[in-house]
Structure formats: structure tokens, C-alpha cells
N, C-alpha and C positions, 0 to 999 in steps of 0.2 A: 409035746409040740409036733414031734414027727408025726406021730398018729393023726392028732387032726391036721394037719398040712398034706398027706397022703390023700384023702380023700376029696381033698380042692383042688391036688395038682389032677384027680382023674375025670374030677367034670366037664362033661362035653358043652358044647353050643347047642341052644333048643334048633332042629330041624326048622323051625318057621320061620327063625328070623332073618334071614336071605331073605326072604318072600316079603316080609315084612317093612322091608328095608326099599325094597324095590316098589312098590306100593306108596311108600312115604314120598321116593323122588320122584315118580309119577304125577302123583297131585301138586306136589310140589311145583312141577315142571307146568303143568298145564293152566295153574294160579299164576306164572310169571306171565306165559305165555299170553292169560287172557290182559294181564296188567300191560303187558308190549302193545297186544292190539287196541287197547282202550285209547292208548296215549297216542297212538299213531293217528287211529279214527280221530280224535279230538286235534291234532297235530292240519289235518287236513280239512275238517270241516272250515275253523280257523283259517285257513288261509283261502279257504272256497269261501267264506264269510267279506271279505275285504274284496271289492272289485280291482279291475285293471281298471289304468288310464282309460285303456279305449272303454268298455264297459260306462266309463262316469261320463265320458265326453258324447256317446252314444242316450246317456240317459239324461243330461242335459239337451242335448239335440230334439230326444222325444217331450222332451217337457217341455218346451220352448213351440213345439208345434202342436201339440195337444191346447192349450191355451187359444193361440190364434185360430184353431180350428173350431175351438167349443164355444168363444163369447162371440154372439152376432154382434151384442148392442150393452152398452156400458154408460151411466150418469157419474159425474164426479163432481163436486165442488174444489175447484184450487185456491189456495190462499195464498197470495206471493208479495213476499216482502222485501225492501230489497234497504241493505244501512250503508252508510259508508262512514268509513273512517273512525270503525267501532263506536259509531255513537249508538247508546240506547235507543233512540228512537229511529224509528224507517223514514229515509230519505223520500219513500213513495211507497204502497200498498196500493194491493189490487187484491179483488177475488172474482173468481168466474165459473162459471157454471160449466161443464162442458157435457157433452155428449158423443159418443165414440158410436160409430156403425162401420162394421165390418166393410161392407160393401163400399162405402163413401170415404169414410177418416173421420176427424173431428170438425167439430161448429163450437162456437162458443159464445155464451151470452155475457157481458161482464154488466155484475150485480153492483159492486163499489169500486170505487178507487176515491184514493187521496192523498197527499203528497206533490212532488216533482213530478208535472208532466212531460219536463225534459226527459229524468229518468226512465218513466213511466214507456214513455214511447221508444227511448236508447236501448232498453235492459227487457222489460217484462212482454211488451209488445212484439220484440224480432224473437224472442223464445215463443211467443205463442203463435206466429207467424212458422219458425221454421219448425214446431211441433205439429202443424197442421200441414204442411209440404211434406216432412216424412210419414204422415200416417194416413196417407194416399194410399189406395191400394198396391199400386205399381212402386212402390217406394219404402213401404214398414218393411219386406223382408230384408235388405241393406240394414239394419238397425241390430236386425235379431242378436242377441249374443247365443251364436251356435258356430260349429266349424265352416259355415259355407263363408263367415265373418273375421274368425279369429284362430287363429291357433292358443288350444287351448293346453294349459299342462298345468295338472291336478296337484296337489301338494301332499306330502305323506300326512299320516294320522285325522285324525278329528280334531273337531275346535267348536267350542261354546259360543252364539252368536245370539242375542236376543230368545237367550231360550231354548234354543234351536241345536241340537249336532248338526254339525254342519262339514264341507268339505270344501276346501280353500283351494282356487285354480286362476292362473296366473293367465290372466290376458295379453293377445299381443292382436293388434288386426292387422289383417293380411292388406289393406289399403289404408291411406289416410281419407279421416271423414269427421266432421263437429260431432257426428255420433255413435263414434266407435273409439273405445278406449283404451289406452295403455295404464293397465291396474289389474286388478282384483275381482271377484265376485263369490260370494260366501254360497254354498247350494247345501240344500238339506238336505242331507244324508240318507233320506228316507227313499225320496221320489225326485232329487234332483232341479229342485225349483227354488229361483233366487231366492235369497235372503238381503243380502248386499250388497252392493256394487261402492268399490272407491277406485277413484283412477282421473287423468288427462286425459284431455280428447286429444287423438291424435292429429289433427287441424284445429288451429282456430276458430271459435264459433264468430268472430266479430263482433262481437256484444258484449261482453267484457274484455273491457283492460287488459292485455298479459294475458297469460294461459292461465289457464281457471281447472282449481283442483275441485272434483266433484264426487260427492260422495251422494247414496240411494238408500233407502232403506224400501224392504216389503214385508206384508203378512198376508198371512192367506185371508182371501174373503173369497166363501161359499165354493171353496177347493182350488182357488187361481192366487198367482200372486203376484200380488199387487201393490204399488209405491204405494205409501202412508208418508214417506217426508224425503223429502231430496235439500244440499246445498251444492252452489260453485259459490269458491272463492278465490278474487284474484291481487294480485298488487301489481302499483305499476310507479312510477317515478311521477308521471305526469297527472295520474289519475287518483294517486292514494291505493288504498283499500277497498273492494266492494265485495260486498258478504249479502249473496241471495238465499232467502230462502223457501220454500215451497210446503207446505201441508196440503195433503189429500185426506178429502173426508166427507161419507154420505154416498157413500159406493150401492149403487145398485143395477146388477149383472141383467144379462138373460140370456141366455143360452139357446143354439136351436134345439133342446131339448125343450128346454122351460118356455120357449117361445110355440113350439106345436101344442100344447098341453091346454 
């Protein structure tokens, strides 16, 4: 046993393996190294990914004037219905043709009506009256939802809206006005163009009953967005219930592009 135990107590360390050793934490070192700045890179892209407040409130602002700068001229059919008192059938219906020109506002042809022309002329008529007073030239930018209107403050995360990521920002208007609201409005996440508006007007429209909760919907037609269906609904002691509704449909844009062309 001594003999072969002699000759293990006298073996040395190979010269190489210092070398060897230092080598290994080497790579070692430089495999963390690159795993620190991977995570960090991606740590930053990540938070460059997510805008600021100001950023969504600035790219709503541009989207909101990109629109009114691009459609000279717009055709739309409205259909407006208007119930009360939760009955199935409309107290009164209307549909109307309209025509938007940038330079002028709206005209409007009405193609039917049937129903209560009490209603008719109460309810659908002073909305198409004070829809054609605001889209005066001297009078649509008071309407716009942009900061020259609203204090806007954007809401953390994403949210699913008709399809849509979307990005939820709490309205407040800086004045009281029938069409400026205290609510909501959903923006795409993409390019910052409505998807939804829910909210009160912050003044009374006088045309319904009580304060009237109003909800929008839009989708893009030929890169704008555009209402597809709006309600107000109001209660009142005196008046009951009234539940309006509005379809837009047979949208056809022109653009001063598509108009030189």
C-alpha cells in the first residue's frame, strides 16, 4: 500500500491547467455578459415599444387633422330611428341622404320618414339642424376630439374593441358644449384613429329629455374613420324613455387626391 500510495503522494498538476481554467471563465464570462446585454437590449426596446401620454395625445391630434385635411367631399345615407318607452317598434323613422363638402358642411336630402311627426321634427330634425350648424367650416373644429378640445389622459395597457387593439383615453372638455363630451373614446393602437366614443355631453343638447348617454361606433372606410352606428339614450319623469338610433351606410369619400386624378 505504501508503495503504490508513494507515487500519488508525488504527482504534480499538469502545467496547462491554470491556463485552462482561465480560458473556461473567460467564455464563461463573455456568454453572461452577452446574456446581460440581450436582456437589457430587449428590457429597452420594450419600453421604447409603449408610447408616452404625450406621444398618443400628439398622435391622436395628427389623426384627427389628417382626416379633415384629406376628405374634400363625402356621400352618406343616415337611417334614424327613434323608440320610446322600449317599445319594439320606432315611434318615428327617418332616412336621409347626406352630402358633406369640406368647404360648405352638410345638405341633406330626406328620402323617407314615417311615424310621429311630432317626434320627427322634436328629436331627428334639431340633430340634423344642429349637425349642419356644427359642420360649418368656421364651427367643425370646436367639435374635433383633440387637445385644442379636451383634456385627454390615455389609459394604461391595451384593450380589444371590435377587432381592434385599441387604446382607451378618458375625456374631459375644456368648455361645456352639446358636442363635446365627458367619457371615453377607444383609438387604434396603430395610427391612433377613433374606434369608439361613449360619454355625456357636457351641455344639454335640448332635444332629448334629461341628459342623454351617447355612445359611436367607427370603421375605417378607404383609410378614414368613420361612424357606422351611433345611440343617445335618455330618461326622464315626464317624458319616459327615448332610445335613438342612427345607422350610417353607402359611404363614398373623395379626397383631394382622388379628386385631381
Amino acid at each position: 500500500m505504501n508503495k503504490l500510495a508513494r507515487p500519488m503522494q508525488g504527482m504534480k498538476s499538469s502545467p496547462h491547467q491554470p491556463a485552462s481554467r482561465s480560458k473556461f471563465n473567460l467564455a464563461l464570462s463573455a456568454v453572461l455578459s452577452a446574456i446581460l446585454l440581450t436582456v437589457c437590449v430587449q428590457s429597452v426596446l420594450a419600453a421604447n415599444s409603449e408610447p408616452t401620454d404625450q406621444q398618443i395625445i400628439q398622435g391622436i391630434d395628427a389623426a384627427v387633422l389628417a382626416r379633415a385635411r384629406s376628405i374634400s367631399r363625402y356621400t352618406v345615407q343616415e337611417h334614424y330611428f327613434l323608440y320610446r318607452n322600449g317599445e319594439a317598434n320606432p315611434a318615428a323613422e327617418e332616412t336621409i341622404q347626406t352630402v358633406y363638402l369640406r368647404a360648405t358642411g352638410k345638405e341633406y336630402t330626406h328620402l323617407s320618414q314615417s311615424g310621429s311627426a311630432l317626434w320627427r321634427a322634436e328629436v331627428i330634425d334639431k340633430i340634423l339642424a344642429g349637425e349642419k350648424d356644427l359642420n360649418l367650416a368656421n364651427h367643425r373644429e370646436g367639435a374635433w376630439i383633440t387637445s385644442k378640445n379636451y383634456e385627454l389622459h390615455p389609459e394604461p395597457g391595451r384593450v380589444q374593441q371590435n377587432g381592434v387593439q385599441c387604446i382607451v383615453v378618458d375625456l374631459k372638455p375644456l368648455r361645456k358644449s352639446p358636442h363635446l363630451f365627458n367619457g371615453k373614446i377607444w383609438v387604434d393602437a396603430s395610427d391612433y384613429t377613433v374606434v369608439r366614443l361613449e360619454g355625456i355631453p357636457s351641455q344639454s343638447p335640448n332635444v332629448l329629455a334629461g341628459q342623454a348617454t351617447v355612445s359611436r361606433e367607427y370603421i375605417k372606410i378607404d383609410g378614414f374613420s368613420m361612424a357606422t352606428h351611433a345611440q343617445a339614450h335618455s330618461h326622464t319623469f315626464l317624458f319616459g324613455d327615448t332610445l335613438l338610433k342612427i345607422d350610417y351606410s353607402g359611404y363614398k369619400i373623395e379626397t383631394d387626391h382622388s379628386a385631381s386624378q
